[in-house]
C-alpha positions as CSV (number, residue, x, y, z in Angstrom):
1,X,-47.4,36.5,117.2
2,X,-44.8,36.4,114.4
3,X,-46.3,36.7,110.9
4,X,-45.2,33.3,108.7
5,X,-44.6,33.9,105.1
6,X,-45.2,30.9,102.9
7,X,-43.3,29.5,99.8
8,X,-45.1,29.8,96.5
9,X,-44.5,25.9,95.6
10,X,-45.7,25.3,99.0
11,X,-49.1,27.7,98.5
12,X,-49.7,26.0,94.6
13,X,-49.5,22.6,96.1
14,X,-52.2,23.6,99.3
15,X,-54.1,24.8,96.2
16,X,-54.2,22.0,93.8
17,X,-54.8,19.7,96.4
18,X,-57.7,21.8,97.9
19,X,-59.1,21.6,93.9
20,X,-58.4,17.9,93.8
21,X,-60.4,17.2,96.8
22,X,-63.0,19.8,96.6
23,X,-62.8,21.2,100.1
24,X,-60.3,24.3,100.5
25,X,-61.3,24.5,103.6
26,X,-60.3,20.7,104.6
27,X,-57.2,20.7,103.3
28,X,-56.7,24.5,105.6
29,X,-57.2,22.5,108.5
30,X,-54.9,19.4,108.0
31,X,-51.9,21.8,107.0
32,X,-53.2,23.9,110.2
33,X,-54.1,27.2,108.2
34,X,-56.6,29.5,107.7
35,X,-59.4,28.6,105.3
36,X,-59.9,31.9,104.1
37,X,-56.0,32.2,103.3
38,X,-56.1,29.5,101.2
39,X,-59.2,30.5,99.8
40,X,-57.5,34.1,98.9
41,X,-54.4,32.0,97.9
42,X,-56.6,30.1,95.4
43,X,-58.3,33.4,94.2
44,X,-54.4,34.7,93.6
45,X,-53.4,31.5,92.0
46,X,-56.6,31.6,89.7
47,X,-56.2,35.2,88.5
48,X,-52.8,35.2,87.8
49,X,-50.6,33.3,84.8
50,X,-48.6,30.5,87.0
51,X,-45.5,31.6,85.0
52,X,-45.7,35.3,85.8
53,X,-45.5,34.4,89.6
54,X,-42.6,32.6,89.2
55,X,-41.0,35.7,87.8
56,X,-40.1,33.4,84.8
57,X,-42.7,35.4,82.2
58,X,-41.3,37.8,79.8
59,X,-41.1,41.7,81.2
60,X,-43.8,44.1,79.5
61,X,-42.5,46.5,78.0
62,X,-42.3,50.2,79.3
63,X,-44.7,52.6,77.8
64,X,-42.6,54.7,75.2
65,X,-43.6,58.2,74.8
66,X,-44.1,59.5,71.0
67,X,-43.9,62.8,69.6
68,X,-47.5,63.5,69.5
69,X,-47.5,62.5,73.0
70,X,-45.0,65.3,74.0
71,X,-47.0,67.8,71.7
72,X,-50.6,66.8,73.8
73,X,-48.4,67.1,77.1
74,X,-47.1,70.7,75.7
75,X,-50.5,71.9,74.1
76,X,-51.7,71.0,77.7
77,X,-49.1,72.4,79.5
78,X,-49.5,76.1,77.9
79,X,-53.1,75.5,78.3
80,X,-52.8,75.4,82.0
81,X,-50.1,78.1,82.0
82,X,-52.8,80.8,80.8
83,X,-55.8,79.2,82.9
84,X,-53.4,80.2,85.8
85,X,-52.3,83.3,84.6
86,X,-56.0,84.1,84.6
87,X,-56.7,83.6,87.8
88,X,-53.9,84.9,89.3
89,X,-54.8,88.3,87.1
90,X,-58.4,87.8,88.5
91,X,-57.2,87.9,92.3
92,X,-55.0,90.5,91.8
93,X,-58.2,93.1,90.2
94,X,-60.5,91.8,93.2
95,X,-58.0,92.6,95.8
96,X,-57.7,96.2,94.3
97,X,-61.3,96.9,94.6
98,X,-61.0,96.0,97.8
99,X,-59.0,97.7,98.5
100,X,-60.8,100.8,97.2
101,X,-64.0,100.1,99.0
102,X,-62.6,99.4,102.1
103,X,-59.0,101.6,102.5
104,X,-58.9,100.2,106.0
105,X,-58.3,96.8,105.2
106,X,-55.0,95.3,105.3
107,X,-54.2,92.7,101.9
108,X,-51.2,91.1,101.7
């Protein structure tokens, strides 16, 4: 079964009329569609600016980094560069110990 993709003049007017009448579910089954599609079409119709679907709204604008964001992403960054450092010191002290305890066992 092939999946059918719908046009978005075609889903707003299923819509509206649904709303006009009352009955989503009705008008579904005179245009020989799934109620609950129309009922998630309605729900996408209703959350959504009309305008923005019709790609005719205004772009947002793209987040624009600042200095003092690149000096949080940098305090940050040397923050994490000692935290490993630490550990990586850590594991290298516990695998000399053990390998003084136990001179059998082979470490990589």
């Amino acid at each position: 079964m092939e999946r059918k993709r719908y046009d978005l003049n075609f889903k707003k007017m299923v819509v509206a009329k649904g709303r006009e009448v009352g009955n989503m579910t009705a008008v579904a089954r005179q245009h020989e569609l799934d109620p609950k599609m129309v009922l998630r079409w309605a729900k996408e119709l209703s959350r959504m600016d009309l305008e923005q679907l019709d790609g005719s709204a205004l772009k947002q604008s793209a987040f624009i980094p600042t200095a003092s964001d690149y000096a949080a992403l940098e305090k940050e960054h040397e923050k994490l560069k000692k935290l490993y450092a630490e550990q990586a010191l850590e594991r290298e002290i516990l695998r000399d110990l053990l390998k003084k305890t136990n001179p059998n066992l082979r470490i990589k």
